[in-house]
DRENKOLFI-102571 format. One record per residue: residue number from 0; x, y, z of N, C-alpha, C in turn. Coordinates in steps of 0.2 Angstrom, whole numbers. Atoms other than C-alpha are relative to their C-alpha. Last residue first. Layout:
<atoms>
+-----+-------+--------+-------+--------+---------+-------+-------+--------+-------+
!   i ! neast ! nnorth !   nup ! caeast ! canorth !  caup ! ceast ! cnorth !   cup !
+-----+-------+--------+-------+--------+---------+-------+-------+--------+-------+
! NUM !     X !      Y !     Z !      X !       Y !     Z !     X !      Y !     Z !
...
+-----+-------+--------+-------+--------+---------+-------+-------+--------+-------+
</atoms>
This chain:
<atoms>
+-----+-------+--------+-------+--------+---------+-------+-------+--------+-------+
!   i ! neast ! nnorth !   nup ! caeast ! canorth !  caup ! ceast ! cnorth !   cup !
+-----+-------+--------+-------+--------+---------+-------+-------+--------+-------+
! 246 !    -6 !      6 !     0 !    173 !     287 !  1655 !     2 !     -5 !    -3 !
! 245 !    -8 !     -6 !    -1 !    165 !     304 !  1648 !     3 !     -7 !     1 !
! 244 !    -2 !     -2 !     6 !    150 !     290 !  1644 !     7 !      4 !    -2 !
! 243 !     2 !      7 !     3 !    146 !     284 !  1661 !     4 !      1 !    -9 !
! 242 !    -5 !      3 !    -4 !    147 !     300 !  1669 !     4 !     -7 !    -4 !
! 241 !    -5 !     -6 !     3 !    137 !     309 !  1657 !     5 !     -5 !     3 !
! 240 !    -1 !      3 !     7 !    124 !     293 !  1661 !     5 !      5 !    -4 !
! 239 !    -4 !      6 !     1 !    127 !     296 !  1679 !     2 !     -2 !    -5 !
! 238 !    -7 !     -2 !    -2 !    123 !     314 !  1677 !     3 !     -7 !     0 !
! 237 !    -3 !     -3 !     6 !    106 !     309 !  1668 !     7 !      3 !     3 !
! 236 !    -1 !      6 !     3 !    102 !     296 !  1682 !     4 !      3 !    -6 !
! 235 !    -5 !      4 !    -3 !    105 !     310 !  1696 !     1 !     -6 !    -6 !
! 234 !    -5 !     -6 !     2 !     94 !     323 !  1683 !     8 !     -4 !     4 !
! 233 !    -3 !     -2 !     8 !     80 !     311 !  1682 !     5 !      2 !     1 !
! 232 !    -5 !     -7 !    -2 !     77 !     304 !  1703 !     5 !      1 !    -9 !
! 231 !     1 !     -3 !    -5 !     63 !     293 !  1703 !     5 !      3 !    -1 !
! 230 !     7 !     -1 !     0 !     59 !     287 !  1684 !    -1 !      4 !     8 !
! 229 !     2 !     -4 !     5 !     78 !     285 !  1681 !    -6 !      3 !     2 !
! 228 !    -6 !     -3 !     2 !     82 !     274 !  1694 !    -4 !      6 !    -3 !
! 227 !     2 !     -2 !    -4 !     66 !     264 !  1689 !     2 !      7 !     5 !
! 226 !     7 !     -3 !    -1 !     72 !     262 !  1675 !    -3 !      2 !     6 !
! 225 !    -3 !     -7 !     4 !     92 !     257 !  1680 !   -10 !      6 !     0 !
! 224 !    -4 !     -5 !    -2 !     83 !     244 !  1689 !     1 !      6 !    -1 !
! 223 !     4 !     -4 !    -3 !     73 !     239 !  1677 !    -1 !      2 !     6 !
! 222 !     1 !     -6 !     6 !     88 !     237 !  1664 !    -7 !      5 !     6 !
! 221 !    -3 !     -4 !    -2 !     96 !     225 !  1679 !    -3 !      8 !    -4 !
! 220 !     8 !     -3 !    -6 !     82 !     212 !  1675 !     5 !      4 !     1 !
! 219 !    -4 !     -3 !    -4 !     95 !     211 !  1658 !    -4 !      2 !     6 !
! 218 !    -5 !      1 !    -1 !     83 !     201 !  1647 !     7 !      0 !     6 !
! 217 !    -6 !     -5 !    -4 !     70 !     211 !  1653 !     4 !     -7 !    -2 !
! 216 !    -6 !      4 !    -2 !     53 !     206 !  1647 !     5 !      4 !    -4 !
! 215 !    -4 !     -3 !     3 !     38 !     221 !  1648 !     8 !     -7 !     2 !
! 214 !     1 !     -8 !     7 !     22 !     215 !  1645 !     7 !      1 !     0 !
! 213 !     0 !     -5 !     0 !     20 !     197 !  1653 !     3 !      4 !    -4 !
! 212 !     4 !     -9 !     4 !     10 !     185 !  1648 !     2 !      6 !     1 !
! 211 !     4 !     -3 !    -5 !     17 !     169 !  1659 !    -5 !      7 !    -3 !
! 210 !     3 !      4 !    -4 !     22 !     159 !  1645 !    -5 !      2 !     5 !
! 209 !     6 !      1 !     5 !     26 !     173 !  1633 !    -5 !     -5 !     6 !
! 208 !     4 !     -6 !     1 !     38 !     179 !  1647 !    -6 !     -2 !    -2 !
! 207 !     3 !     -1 !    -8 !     46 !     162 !  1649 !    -3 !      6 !     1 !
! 206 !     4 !      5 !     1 !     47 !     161 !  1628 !    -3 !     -2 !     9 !
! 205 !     5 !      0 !     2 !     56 !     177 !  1629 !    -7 !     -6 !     1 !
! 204 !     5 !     -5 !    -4 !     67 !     175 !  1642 !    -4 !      1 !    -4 !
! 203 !     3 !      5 !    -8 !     74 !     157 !  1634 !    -5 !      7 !     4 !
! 202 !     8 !      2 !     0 !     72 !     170 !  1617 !     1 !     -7 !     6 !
! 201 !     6 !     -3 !     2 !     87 !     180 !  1624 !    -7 !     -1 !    -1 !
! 200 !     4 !     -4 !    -6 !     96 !     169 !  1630 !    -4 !      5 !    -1 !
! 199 !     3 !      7 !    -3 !     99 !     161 !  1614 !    -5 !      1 !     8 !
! 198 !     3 !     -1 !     3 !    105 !     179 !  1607 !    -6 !     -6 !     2 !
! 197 !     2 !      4 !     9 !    116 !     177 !  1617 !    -4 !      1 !    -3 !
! 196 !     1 !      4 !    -1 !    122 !     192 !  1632 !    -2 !     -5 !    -6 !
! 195 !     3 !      1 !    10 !    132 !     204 !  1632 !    -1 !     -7 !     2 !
! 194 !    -1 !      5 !     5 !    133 !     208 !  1651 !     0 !      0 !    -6 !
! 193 !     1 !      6 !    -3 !    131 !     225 !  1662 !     2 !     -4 !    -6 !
! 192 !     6 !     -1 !    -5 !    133 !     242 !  1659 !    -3 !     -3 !     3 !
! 191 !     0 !     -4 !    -6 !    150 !     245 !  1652 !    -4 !     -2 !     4 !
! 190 !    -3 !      4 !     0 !    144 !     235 !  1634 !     3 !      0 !     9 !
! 189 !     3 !      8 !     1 !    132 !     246 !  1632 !     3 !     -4 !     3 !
! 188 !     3 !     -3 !    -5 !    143 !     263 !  1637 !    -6 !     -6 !     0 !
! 187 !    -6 !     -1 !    -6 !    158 !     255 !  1624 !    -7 !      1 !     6 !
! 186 !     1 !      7 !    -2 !    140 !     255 !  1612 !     7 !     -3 !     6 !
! 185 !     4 !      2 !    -2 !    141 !     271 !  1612 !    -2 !     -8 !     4 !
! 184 !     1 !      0 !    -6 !    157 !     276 !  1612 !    -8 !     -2 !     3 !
! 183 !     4 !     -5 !     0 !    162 !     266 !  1596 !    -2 !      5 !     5 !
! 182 !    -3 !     -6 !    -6 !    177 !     260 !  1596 !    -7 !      4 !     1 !
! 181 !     0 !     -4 !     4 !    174 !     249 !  1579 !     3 !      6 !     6 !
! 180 !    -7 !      3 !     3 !    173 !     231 !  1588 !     5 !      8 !    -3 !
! 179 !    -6 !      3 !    -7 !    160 !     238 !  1600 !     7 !     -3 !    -3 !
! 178 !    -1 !     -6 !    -5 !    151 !     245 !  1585 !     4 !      1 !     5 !
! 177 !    -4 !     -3 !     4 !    153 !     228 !  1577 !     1 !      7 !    -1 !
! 176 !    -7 !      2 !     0 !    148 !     219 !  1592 !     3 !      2 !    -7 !
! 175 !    -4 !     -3 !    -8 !    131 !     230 !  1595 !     8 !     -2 !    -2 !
! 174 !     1 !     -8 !    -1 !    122 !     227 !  1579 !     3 !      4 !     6 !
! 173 !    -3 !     -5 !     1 !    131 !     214 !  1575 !    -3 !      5 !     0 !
! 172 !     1 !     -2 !     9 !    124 !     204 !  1586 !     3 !      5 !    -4 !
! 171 !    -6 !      1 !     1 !    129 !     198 !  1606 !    -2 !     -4 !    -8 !
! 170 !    -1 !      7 !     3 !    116 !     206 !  1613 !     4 !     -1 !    -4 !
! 169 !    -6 !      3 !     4 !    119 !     222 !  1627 !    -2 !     -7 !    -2 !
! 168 !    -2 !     -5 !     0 !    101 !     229 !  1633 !     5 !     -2 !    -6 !
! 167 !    -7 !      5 !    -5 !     86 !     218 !  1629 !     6 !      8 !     0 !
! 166 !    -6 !     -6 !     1 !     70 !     227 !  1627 !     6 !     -3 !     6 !
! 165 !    -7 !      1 !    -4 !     56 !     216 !  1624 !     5 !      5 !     0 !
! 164 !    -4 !     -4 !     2 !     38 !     222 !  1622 !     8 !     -4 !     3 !
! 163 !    -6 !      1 !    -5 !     23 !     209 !  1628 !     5 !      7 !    -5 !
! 162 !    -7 !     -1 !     3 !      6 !     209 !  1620 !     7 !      1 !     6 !
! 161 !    -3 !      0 !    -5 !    -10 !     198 !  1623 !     7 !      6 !    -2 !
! 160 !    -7 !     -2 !     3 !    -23 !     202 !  1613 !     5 !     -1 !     4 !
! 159 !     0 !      7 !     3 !    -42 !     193 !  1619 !     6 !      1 !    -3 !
! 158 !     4 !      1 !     9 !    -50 !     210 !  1620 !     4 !     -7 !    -5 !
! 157 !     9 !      1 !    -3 !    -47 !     216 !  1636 !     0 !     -2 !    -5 !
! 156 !     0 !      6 !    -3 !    -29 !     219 !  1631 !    -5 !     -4 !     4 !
! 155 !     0 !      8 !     0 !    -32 !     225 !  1618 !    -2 !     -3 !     4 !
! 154 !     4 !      1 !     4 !    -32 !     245 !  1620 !    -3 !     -6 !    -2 !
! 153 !     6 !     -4 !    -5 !    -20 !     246 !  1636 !    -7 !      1 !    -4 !
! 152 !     0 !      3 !    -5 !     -8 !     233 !  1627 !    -8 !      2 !     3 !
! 151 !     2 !      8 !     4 !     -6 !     240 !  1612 !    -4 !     -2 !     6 !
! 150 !     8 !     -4 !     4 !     -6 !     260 !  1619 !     0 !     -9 !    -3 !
! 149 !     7 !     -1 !    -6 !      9 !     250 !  1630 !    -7 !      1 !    -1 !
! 148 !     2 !      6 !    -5 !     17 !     243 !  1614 !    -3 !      1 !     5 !
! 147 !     5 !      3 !     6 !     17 !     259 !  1604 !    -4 !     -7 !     4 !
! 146 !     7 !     -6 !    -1 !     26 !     269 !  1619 !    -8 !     -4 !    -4 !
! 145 !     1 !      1 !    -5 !     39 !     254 !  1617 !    -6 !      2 !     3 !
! 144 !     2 !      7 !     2 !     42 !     257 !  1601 !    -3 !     -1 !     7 !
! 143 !     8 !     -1 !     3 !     40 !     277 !  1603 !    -4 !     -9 !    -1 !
! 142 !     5 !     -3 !    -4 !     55 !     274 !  1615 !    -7 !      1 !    -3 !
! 141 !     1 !      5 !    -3 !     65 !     264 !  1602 !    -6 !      2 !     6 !
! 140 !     4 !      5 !     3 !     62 !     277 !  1590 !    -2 !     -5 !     5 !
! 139 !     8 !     -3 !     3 !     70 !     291 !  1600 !    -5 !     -6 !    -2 !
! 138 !    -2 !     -1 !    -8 !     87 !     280 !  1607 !    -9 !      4 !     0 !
! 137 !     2 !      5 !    -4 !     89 !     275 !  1590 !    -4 !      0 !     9 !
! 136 !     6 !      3 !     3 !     88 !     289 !  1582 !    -3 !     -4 !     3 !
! 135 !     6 !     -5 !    -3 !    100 !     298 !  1594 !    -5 !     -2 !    -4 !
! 134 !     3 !      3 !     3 !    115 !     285 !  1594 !    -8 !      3 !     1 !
! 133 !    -1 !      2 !     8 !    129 !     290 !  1602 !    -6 !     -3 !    -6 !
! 132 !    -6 !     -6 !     0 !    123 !     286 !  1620 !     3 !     -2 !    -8 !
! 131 !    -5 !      3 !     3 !    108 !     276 !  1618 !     5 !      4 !    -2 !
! 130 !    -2 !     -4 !     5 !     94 !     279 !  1631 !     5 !     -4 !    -1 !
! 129 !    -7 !     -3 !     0 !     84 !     272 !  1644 !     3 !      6 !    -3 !
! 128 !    -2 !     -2 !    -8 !     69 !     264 !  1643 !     4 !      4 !     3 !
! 127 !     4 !     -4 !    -1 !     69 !     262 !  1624 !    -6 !      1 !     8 !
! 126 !    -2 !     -6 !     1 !     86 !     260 !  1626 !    -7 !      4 !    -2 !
! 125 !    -2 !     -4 !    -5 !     84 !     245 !  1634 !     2 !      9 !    -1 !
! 124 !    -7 !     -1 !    -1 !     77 !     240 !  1616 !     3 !      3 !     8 !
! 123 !    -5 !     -7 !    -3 !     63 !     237 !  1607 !     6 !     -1 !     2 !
! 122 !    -7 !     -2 !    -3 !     55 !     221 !  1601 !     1 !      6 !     0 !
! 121 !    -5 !     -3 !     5 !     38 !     218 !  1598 !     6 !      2 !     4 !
! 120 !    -5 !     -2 !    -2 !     27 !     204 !  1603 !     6 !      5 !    -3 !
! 119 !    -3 !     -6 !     3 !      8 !     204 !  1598 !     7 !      1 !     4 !
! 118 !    -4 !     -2 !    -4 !     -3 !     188 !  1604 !     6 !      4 !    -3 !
! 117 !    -5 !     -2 !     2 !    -19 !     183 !  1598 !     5 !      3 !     5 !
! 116 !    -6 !      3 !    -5 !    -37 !     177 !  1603 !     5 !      4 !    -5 !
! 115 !    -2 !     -2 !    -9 !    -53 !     182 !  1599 !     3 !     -2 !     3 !
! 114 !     1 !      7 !    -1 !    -54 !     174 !  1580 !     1 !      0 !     8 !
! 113 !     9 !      6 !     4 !    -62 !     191 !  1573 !     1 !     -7 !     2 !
! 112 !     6 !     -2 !    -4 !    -50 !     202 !  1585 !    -4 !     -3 !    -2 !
! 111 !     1 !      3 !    -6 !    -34 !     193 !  1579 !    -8 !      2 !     5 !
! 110 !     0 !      6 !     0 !    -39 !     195 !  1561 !     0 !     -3 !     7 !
! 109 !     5 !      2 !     1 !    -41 !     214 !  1566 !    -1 !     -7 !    -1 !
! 108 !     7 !     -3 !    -4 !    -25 !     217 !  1572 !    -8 !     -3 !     1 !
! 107 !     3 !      4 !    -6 !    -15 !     209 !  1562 !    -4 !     -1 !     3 !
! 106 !     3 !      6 !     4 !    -12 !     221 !  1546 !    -2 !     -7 !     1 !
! 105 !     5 !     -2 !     3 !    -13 !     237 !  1557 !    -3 !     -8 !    -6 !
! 104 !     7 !     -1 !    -4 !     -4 !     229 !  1571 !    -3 !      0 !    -6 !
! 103 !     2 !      9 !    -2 !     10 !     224 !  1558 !    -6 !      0 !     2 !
! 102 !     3 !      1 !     9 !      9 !     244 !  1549 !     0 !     -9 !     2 !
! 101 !     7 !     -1 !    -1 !     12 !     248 !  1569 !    -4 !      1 !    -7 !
! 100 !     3 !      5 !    -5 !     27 !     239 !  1573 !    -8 !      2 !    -2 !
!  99 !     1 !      7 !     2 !     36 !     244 !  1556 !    -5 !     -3 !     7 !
!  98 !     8 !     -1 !     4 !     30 !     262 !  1561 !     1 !     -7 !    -1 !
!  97 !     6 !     -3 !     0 !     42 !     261 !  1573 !    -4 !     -2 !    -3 !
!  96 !     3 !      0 !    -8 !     59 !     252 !  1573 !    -4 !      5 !     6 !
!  95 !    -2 !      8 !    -1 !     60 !     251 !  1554 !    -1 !     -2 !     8 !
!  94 !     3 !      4 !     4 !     53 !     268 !  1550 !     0 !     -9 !     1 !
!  93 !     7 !     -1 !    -1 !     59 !     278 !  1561 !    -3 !     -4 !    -2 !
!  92 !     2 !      4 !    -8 !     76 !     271 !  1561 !    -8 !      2 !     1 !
!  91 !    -2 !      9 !     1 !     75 !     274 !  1542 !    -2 !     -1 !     4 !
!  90 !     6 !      1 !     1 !     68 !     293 !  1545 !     0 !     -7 !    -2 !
!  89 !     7 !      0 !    -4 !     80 !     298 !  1556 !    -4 !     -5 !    -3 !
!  88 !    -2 !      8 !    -3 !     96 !     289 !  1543 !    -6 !      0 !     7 !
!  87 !     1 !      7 !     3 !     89 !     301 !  1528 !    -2 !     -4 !     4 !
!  86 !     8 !      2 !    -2 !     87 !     317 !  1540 !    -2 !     -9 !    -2 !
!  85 !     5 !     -3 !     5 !    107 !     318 !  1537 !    -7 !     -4 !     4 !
!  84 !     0 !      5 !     6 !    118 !     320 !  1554 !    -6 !      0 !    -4 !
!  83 !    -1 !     -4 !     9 !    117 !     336 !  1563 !     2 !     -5 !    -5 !
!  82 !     3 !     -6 !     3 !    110 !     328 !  1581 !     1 !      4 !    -8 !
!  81 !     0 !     -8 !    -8 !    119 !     313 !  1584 !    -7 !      3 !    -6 !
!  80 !    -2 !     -4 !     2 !    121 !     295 !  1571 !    -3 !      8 !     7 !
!  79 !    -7 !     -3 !     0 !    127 !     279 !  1575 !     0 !      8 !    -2 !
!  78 !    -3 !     -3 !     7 !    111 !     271 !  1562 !     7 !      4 !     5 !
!  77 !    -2 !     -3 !    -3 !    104 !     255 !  1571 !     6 !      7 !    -6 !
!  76 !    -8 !     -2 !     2 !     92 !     245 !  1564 !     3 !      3 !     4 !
!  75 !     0 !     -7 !    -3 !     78 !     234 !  1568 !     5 !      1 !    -2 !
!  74 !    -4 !     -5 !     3 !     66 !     221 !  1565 !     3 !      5 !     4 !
!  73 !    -8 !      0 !    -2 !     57 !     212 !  1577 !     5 !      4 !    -3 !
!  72 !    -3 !     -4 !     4 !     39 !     212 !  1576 !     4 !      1 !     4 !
!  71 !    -6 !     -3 !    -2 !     34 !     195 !  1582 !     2 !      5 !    -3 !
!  70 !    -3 !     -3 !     7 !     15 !     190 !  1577 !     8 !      3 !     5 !
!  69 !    -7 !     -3 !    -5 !     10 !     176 !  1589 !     0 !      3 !    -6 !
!  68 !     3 !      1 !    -5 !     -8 !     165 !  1583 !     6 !      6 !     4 !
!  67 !    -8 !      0 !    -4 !     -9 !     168 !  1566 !    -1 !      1 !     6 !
!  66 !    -1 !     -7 !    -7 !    -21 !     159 !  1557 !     6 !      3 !     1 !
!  65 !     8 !     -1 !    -3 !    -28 !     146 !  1543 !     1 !      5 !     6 !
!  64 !    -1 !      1 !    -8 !     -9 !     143 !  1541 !    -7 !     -3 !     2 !
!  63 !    -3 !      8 !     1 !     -9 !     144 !  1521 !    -1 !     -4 !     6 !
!  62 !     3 !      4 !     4 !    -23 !     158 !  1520 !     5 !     -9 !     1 !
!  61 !     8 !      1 !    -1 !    -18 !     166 !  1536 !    -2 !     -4 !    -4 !
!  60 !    -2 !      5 !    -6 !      1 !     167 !  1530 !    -6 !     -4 !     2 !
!  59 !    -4 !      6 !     1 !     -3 !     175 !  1516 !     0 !     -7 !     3 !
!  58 !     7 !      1 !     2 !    -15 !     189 !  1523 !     2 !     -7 !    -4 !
!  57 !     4 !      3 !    -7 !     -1 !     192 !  1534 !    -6 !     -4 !    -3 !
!  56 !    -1 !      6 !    -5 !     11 !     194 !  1522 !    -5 !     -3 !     4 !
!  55 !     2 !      4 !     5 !     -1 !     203 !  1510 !     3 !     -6 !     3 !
!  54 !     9 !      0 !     0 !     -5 !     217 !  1525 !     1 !     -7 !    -5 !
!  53 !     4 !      3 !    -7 !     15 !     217 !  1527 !    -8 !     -2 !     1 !
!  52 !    -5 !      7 !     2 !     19 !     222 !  1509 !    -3 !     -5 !     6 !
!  51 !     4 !      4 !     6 !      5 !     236 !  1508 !     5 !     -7 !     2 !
!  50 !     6 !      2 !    -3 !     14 !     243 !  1525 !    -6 !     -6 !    -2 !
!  49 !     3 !     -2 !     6 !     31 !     243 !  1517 !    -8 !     -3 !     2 !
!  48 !     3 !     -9 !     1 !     43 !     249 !  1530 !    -7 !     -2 !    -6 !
!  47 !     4 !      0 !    -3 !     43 !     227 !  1534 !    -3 !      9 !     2 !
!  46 !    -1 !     -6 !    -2 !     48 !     224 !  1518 !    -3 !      2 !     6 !
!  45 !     5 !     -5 !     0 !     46 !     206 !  1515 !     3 !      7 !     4 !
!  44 !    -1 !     -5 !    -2 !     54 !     191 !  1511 !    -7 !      4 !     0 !
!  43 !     5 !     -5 !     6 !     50 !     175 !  1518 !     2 !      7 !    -2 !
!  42 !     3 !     -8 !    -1 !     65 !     165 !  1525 !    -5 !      2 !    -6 !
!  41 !     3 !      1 !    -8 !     68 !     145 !  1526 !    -2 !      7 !     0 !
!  40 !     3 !      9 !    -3 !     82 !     145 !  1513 !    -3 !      4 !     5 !
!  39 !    -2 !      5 !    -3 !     88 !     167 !  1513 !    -4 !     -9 !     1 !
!  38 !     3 !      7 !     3 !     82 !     181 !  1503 !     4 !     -6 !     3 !
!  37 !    -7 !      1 !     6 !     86 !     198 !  1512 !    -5 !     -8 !     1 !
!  36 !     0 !     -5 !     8 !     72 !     209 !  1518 !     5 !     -4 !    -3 !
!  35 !    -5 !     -3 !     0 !     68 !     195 !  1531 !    -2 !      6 !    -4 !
!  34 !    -1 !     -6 !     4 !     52 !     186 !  1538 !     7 !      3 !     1 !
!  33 !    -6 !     -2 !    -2 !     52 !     168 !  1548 !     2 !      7 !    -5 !
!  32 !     1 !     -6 !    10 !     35 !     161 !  1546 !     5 !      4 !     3 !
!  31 !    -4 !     -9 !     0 !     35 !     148 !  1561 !     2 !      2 !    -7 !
!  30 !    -1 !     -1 !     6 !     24 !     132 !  1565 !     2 !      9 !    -1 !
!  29 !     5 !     -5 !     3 !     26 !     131 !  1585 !     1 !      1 !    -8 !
!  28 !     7 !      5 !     4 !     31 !     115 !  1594 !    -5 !      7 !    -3 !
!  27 !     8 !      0 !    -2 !     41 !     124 !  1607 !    -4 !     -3 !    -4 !
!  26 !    -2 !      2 !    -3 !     58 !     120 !  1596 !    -5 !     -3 !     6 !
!  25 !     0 !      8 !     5 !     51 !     129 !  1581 !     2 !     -6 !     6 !
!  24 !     7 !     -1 !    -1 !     49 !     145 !  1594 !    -2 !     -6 !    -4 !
!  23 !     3 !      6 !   -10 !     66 !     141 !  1601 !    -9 !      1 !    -3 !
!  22 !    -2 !      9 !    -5 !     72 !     140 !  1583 !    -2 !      0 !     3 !
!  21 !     2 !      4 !     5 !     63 !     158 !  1575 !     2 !     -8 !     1 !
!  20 !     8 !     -1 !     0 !     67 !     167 !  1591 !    -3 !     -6 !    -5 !
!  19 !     1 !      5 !    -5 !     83 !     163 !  1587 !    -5 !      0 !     4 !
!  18 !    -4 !      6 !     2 !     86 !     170 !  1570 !    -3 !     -6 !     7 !
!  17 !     7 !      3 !     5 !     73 !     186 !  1575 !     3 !    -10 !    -1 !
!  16 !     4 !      0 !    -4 !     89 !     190 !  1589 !    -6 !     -4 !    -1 !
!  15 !     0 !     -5 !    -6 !    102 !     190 !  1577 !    -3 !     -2 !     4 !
!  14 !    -4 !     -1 !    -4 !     99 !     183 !  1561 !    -2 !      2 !     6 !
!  13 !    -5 !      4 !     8 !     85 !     178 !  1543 !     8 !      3 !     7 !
!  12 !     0 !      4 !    -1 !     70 !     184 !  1556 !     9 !     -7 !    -3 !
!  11 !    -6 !      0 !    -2 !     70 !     201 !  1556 !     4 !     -7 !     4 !
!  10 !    -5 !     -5 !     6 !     53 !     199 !  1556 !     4 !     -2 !     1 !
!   9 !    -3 !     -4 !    -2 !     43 !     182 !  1565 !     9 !      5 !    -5 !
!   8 !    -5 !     -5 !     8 !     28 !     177 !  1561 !     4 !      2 !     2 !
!   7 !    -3 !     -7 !    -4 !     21 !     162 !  1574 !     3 !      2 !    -7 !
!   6 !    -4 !     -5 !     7 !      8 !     150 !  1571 !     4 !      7 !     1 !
!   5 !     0 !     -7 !     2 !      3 !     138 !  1586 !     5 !      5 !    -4 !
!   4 !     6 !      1 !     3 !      3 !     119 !  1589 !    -2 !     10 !     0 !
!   3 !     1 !      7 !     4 !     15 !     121 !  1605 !    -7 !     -1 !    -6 !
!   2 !    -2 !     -2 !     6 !     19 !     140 !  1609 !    -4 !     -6 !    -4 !
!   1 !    -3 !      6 !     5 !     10 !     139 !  1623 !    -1 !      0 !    -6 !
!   0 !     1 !      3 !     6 !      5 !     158 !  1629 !     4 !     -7 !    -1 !
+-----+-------+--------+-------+--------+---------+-------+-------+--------+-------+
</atoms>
């Protein structure tokens, strides 16, 4: 995909990862809808747990834009929390870095199937490849995100969809540097694993991904390593990851 002269939405847009996404994709010569939940110059709000919210966004955009050419579903949180923490902080992560991919599709999807083109980017996580020591919602969710974007993929992508998943490992947001500031062991086992990387770097592999189409961009090409890893011998990857974590 060239970006240039194409409409892009992108969530979780008001910092972090969304934040720079939203410059390099304004920087390629793309007109860019930048979604928050907070109210920020330059950002639209919206809910992105709120399916009804997301269908008016899109149906917004469409009417001012005439299209949407890139939907970016980026959002995402992180809750810090195990097994016997309260169900509240599951069903948030659930909600923000899941079903928010798939209440977008729902309200995208079809506008891209009636003008036969479109392209669906959503963020995950090395952890949804992996795991996230400390961090059991996350480490769930982000793998149904990922799981979401393949069934994307494999249902679309004859049909004129393109979609990609990113899963960066360590970025240098507060969603990682103030966990890593705070001791956390999880993110200590992130940071351990390879680089923290920018947030700039980031969307330089995005925007070279998008260019070539592909599905799964790797910020950290080390993450598919580790996967791989993983996928041929589980129980030595799951010892290393005790290993890695006890340390």
């Amino acid at each position: 995909m060239d970006l240039q002269g194409k409409v892009a939405v992108v969530t979780g847009g008001a910092g972090g990862i969304g934040a720079a996404l939203a410059a390099r994709f304004d920087a390629e010569g793309a007109t860019v809808v930048a979604v928050d939940r907070v109210a920020l110059d330059g950002v639209r709000v919206c809910d992105v747990t709120d399916a009804e919210a997301l269908r008016v966004l899109v149906g917004g955009v469409i009417a001012e834009h005439g299209g949407i050419d890139l939907f970016c579903s980026n959002a995402g949180i992180a809750t810090g929390v195990g097994l016997d923490d309260p169900d509240d902080l599951w069903h948030a992560a659930f909600e923000v870095n899941l079903m928010a991919h798939v209440y977008a599709a729902r309200a995208v999807v079809p506008h891209m199937l009636e003008r036969g083109s479109g392209y669906l980017l959503n963020t995950a996580s090395a952890a949804g490849l992996l795991t996230s020591p400390g961090d059991a919602p996350y480490a769930v969710s982000k793998h149904g995100a990922v799981a979401f974007a393949e069934w994307l993929a494999v249902t679309y992508g004859d049909r004129g969809i393109g979609v990609s998943v990113l899963c960066p490992m360590g970025v240098a947001t507060p969603l990682l540097m103030d966990p890593l500031a705070a001791g956390d062991p999880g993110a200590q086992a992130v940071a351990a694993s390879g680089d923290i990387v920018s947030t700039e770097h980031v969307a330089d592999v995005v925007v070279a991904g998008l260019r070539e189409e592909t599905f799964l961009l790797l910020p950290h090409p080390q993450v598919g390593t580790f996967w791989a890893q993983k996928a041929s011998d589980p129980d030595r990857w799951l010892a290393g990851m005790r290993r890695l974590v006890n340390r």
